[in-house]
N, C-alpha and C positions, 0 to 999 in steps of 0.2 A: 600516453606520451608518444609524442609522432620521433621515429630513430632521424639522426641526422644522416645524410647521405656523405660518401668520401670525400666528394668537394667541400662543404660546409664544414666537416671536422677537419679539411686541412688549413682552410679561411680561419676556422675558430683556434686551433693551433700557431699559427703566423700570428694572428693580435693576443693571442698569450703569449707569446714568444716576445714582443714588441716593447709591452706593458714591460716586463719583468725585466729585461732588459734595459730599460729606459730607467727607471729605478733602483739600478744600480750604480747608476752614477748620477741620480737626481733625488731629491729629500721629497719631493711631492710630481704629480700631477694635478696641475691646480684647479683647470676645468675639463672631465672628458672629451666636452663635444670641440673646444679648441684642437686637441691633442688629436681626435681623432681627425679633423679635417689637414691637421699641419702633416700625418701621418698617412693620408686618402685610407684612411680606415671607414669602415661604415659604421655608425655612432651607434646603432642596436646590437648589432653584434659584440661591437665595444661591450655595451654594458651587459648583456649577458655572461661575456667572459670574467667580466668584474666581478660578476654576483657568486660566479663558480671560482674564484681564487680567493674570495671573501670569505665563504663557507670553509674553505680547509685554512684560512687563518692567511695563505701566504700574502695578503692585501688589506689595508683596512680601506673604506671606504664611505665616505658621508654625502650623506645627500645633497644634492642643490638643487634646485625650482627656481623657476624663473618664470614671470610673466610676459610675454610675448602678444602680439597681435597684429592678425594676419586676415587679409582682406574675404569676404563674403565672393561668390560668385558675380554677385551684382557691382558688388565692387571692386572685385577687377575687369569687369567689363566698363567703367567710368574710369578705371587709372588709364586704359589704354585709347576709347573713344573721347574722355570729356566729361563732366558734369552733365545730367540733363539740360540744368541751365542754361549752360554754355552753348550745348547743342541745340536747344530751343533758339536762343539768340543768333545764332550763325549762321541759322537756317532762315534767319528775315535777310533779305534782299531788301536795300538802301530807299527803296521805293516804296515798302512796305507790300502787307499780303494779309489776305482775309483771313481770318481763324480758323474756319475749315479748310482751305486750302493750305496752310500751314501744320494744319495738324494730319493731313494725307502724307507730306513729307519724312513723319518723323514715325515712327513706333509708337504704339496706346501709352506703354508704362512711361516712356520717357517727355513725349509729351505732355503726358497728365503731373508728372511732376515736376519737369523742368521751367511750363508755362507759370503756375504755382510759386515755384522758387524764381524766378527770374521779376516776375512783378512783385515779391514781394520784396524784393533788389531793389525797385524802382528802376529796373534794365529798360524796360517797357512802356508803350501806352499802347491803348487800346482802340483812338477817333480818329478818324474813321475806320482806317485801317490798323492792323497791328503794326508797328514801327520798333525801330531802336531809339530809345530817349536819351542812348549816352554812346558816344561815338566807340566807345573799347572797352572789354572787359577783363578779369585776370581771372582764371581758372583757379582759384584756390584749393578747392574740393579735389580735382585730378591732381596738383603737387601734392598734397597732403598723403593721395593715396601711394604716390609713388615713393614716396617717404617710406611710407611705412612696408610695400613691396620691398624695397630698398634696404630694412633693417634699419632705418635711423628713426630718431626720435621725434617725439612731436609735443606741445602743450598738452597738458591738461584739459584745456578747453578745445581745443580743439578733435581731441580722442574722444569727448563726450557727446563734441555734435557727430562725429560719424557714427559713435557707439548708437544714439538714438537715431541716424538712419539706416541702422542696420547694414552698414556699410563695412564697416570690422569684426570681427568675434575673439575674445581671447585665445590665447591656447599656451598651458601650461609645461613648458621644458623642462626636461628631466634629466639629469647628469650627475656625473660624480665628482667629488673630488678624492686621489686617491694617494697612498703612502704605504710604507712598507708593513708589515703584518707580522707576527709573534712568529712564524714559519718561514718568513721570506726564504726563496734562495731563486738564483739565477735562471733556474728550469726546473719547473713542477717534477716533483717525484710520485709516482701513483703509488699511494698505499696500499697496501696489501693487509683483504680483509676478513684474513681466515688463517687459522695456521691447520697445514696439512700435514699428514702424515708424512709426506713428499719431502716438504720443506723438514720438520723434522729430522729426518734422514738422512738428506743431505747435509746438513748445520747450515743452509741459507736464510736461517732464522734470523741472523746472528746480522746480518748486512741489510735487512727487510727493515723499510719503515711500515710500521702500522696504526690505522686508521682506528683514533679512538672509538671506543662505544659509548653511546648514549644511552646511559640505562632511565632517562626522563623520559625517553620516544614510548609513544604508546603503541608503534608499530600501523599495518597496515589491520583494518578494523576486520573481522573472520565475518565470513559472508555464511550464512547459518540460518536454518529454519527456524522459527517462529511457533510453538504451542500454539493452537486454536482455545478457549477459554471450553469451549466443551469438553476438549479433550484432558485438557490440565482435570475440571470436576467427573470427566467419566473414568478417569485414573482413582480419584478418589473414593468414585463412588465403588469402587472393583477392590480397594483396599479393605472398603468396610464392609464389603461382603467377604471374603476373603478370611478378616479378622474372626467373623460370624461362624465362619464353620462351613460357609457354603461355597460349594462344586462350580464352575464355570461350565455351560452347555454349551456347543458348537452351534456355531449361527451361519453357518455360511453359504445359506440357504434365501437370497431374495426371492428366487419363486420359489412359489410352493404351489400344490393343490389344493381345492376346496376339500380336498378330505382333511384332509391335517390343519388346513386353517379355519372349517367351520361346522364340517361333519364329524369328526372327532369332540368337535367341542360338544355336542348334543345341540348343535345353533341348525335351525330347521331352513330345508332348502328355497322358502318363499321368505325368508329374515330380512327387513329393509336394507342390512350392511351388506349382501348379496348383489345388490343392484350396482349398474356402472356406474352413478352418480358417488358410489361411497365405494366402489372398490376400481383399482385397474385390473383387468381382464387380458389375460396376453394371446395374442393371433398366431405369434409362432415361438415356441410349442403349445400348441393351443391346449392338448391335453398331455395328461401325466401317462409314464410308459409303465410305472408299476403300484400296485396299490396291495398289498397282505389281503388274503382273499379272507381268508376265515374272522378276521377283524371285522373285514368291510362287511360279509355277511351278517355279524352282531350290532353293527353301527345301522344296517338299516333294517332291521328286526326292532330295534331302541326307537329308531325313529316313527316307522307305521305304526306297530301295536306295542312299544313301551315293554315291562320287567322289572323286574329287582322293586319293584312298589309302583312302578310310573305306569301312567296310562300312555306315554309317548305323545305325539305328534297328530297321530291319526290321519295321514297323508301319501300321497300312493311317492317313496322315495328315489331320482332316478340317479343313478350311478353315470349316466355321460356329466350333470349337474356337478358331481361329485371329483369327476375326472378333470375339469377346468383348471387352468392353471393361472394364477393369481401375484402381482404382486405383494408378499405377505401383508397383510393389515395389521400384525402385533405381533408380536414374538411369545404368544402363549401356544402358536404353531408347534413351537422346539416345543414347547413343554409338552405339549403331547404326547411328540414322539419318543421323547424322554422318559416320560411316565409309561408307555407302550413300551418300552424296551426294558424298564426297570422290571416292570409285570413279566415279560419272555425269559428275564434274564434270574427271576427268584428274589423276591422282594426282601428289601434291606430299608431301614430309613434313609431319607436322604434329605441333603438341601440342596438348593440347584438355583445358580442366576445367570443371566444375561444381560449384553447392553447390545444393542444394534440395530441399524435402521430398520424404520418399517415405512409402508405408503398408502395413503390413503387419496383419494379424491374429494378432496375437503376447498370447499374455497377461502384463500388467502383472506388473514385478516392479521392487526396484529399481535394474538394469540394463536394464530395456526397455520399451519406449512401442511401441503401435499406431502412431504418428504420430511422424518425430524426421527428422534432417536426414543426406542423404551429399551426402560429399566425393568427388569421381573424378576421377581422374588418366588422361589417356591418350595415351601419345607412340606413334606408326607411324613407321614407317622402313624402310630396307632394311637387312639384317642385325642385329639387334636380337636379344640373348640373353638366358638368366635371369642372367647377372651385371650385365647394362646393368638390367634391373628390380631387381636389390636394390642398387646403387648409386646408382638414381634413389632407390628409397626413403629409404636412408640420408641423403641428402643433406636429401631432403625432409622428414622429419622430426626432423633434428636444427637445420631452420631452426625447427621448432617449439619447440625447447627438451625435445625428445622423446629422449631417445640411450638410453634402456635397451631396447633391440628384441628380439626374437626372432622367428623363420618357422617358421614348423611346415606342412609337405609337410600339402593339403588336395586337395578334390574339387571343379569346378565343369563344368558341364556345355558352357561355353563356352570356359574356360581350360585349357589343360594346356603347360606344369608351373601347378600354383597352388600359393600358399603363403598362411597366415593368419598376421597379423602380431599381435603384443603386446607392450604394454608397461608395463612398473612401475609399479605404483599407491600411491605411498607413505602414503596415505590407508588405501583396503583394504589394503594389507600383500601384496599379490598380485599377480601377472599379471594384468591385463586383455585379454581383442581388442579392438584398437583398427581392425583393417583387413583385408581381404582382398586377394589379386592374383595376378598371375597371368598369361601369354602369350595372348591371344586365338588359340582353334583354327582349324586352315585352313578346317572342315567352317562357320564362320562367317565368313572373309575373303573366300571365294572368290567364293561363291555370290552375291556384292554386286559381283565385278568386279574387287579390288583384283589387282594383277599378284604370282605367285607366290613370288616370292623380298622381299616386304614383308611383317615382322613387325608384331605389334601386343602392347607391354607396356602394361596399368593397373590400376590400384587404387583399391578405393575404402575409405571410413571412416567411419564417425560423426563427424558435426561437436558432437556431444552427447559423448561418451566423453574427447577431448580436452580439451574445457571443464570436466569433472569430475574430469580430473587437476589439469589448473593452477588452478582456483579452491579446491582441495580438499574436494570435494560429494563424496559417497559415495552420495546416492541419486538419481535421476536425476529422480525427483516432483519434488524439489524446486528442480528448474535449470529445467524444463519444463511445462506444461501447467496444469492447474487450480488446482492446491495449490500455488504456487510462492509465498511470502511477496513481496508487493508491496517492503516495506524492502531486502530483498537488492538488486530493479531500480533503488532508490534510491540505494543507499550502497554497493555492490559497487567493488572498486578496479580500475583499469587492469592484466589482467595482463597482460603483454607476452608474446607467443610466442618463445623463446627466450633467456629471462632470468629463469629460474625460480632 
């Protein structure tokens, strides 16, 4: 709202002053825009000031419209020079004149249709020369126009032939007619729209008019963030672990090293996930500043000649390999270091989960992003099986509202038995992988400390895959990253995890 400056509030003052005034000793205003030309008011201003003495009651005020019309550009260039016609005809000379040389004299437009109109007048002949075939003409076209310049009336038919030459255009007048108002009085009083302590105190309460409340106004609308639909299900999914029993790990680690992200895991330093095509690699800091010596010692003792029953890797290990520093690829990194610190710290059972990004160098499809979010689950214990890991699942994901599951027998370098989990995409019409899991290997427990008879079950997932069952998204562009339609973070509904 642009502020009025002091001249304008005094102008807008003066024609409220006027109004009000005037209506004290008259039962109407019958047309503003009269009133205001009889008054040298200017008629918008006029009605703006109507519209603000309307709202506080002190005016009532009804509309008028009027139909008006008022000449085209072209048409007032013929109110002032003539009809084409006319001008074509006034331009023969009594002797007459050839049609190119006649039409040199005049302008292409008016030319082209004045010659047109004039013969079809019968103004004209064409043999030999062009001539005048009637000694006088009457400009009817230019009076007509100047009529209506003029503000006075004109036929019917005759408004339609200019209308079809584009000669006129309407235009709709807007005014008021106005009368006194449920508040009237001689000069606006300004409501007062607060009662203060001030007033109060004083008892100027008492002499104050005030400014009713509208309690219909829904107010000015709160300008306020918007939930991401990931975020709304990575709340949920942090409640049902939460409800489970399980620890939240600190994640707040996007780099990491390939110790903790691949050599801790017993994953071997030639492992295809290794490579820049499936991992980011970072240049600065390119390597890690500290790494647990005596760990790392056991970590590549596990790798060249194996322990605890493994024959290992059989591989000369190198520790710069090791020291790279890595956009994490999964957040079974935390769990590492988690389980590494449970082991230093005197083992207890635990459960332990996480949500938060990880990155990969994965080409865009849409099932998959460079950048998306896991889920990981991870309960340790003593005797722990693969039936306690798919009845934790089960359970787990049917608090999601998740129950069409399948495991299909997989490969991990750190897990054995591992199974990849899927589930029914009623959208795609298909199985989806929703999760991996799997027993953590001893050639990974040990080596950290934990005592041999404690297992380790967990799984992890896309917190991206699950949100594109329950919201019913099929391409994952469109739940995540650039191209995600702003209205979706708008107007997306509460889905609830487990009440699909």
């Amino acid at each position: 709202m642009v502020a009025l400056s002091d001249k304008e509030v005094t102008k807008a003052q003066h024609v409220e002053e006027v109004i009000l005034s005037h209506l004290q000793t008259h039962e109407e205003i019958v047309n503003s825009g009269e009133f205001a030309k009889a008054n040298g008011l200017e008629h918008d201003l006029l009605l703006s000031v109507v519209q603000s003495l309307h709202g506080f009651n002190y005016v009532e005020a009804q509309d008028i419209k009027k139909e008006a019309w008022v000449l085209t550009e072209e048409g007032n260039s013929y109110a002032t020079l003539g009809s084409p016609e006319v001008q074509v005809y006034k331009a023969i000379p009594l002797e007459g004149i050839s049609r190119e040389d006649l039409q040199k004299k005049l302008d292409v437009s008016v030319f082209k249709i004045g010659f047109a109109k004039a013969m079809g007048n019968k103004w004209l002949e064409t043999k030999p020369l062009v001539s005048r075939k009637v000694s006088n003409v009457e400009d009817q076209v230019q009076q007509q126009l100047v009529h209506i310049r003029n503000g006075q009336d004109l036929a019917a038919a005759d408004i339609d032939a200019l209308k079809k030459r584009k000669l006129i255009i309407p235009l709709i007048w807007k005014g008021y007619s106005i009368r006194k108002g449920t508040s009237y009085a001689p000069k606006r009083t300004k409501a007062a729209t607060d009662l203060t302590r001030e007033v109060l105190q004083r008892g100027t309460w008492k002499d104050l008019v005030f400014k009713d409340y509208n309690y219909n106004a829904l107010g000015q609308p709160t300008e306020g963030g918007h939930l991401h639909p990931l975020l709304k299900v990575r709340a949920q999914f942090r409640e049902i672990f939460l409800e489970m029993g399980f620890e939240e790990m600190p994640t707040n680690n996007f780099i990491e090293s390939s110790f903790w992200n691949f050599d801790a895991l017993f994953q071997p330093q030639q492992h295809p996930a290794r490579d820049s095509h499936d991992t980011f690699f970072l240049q600065v800091p390119e390597k890690a500043q500290f790494l647990p010596e005596d760990y790392l010692q056991r970590v590549k003792e596990i790798h060249e000649h194996g322990g605890y029953g493994s024959i290992g890797y059989g591989y000369n290990w190198k520790r710069e390999d090791a020291e790279k520093n890595v956009l994490r690829t999964h957040t079974t990194a935390v769990s590492s270091r988690m389980l590494y610190k449970l082991a230093q710290d005197g083992f207890t059972p635990k459960r332990y989960f996480s949500i938060d990004r990880v990155f990969r160098n994965e080409a865009v499809d849409r099932t998959h992003l460079a950048e998306f979010h896991q889920i990981e689950g991870v309960v340790c214990d003593r005797g722990l099986t693969l039936g306690d890991l798919i009845g934790v699942l089960n359970e787990f994901f049917s608090r999601l509202g998740i129950r069409k599951l399948r495991f299909k027998p997989a490969y991990n370098p750190y897990t054995e038995p591992s199974m990849e989990i899927f589930s029914y995409h009623d959208t795609l019409k298909k199985w989806v992988e929703v999760g991996n899991s799997g027993m953590f290997r001893p050639e990974m427990l040990l080596p950290m400390g934990l005592p041999e008879d404690v297992s380790v079950i967990a799984w992890g997932l896309s917190l991206e895959r699950p949100t594109m069952i329950l919201y019913g998204i099929d391409n994952i562009r469109d739940l995540f990253g650039h191209k995600v339609d702003l209205k979706l973070i708008k107007s997306n509904p509460i889905c609830r995890l487990g009440m699909r």
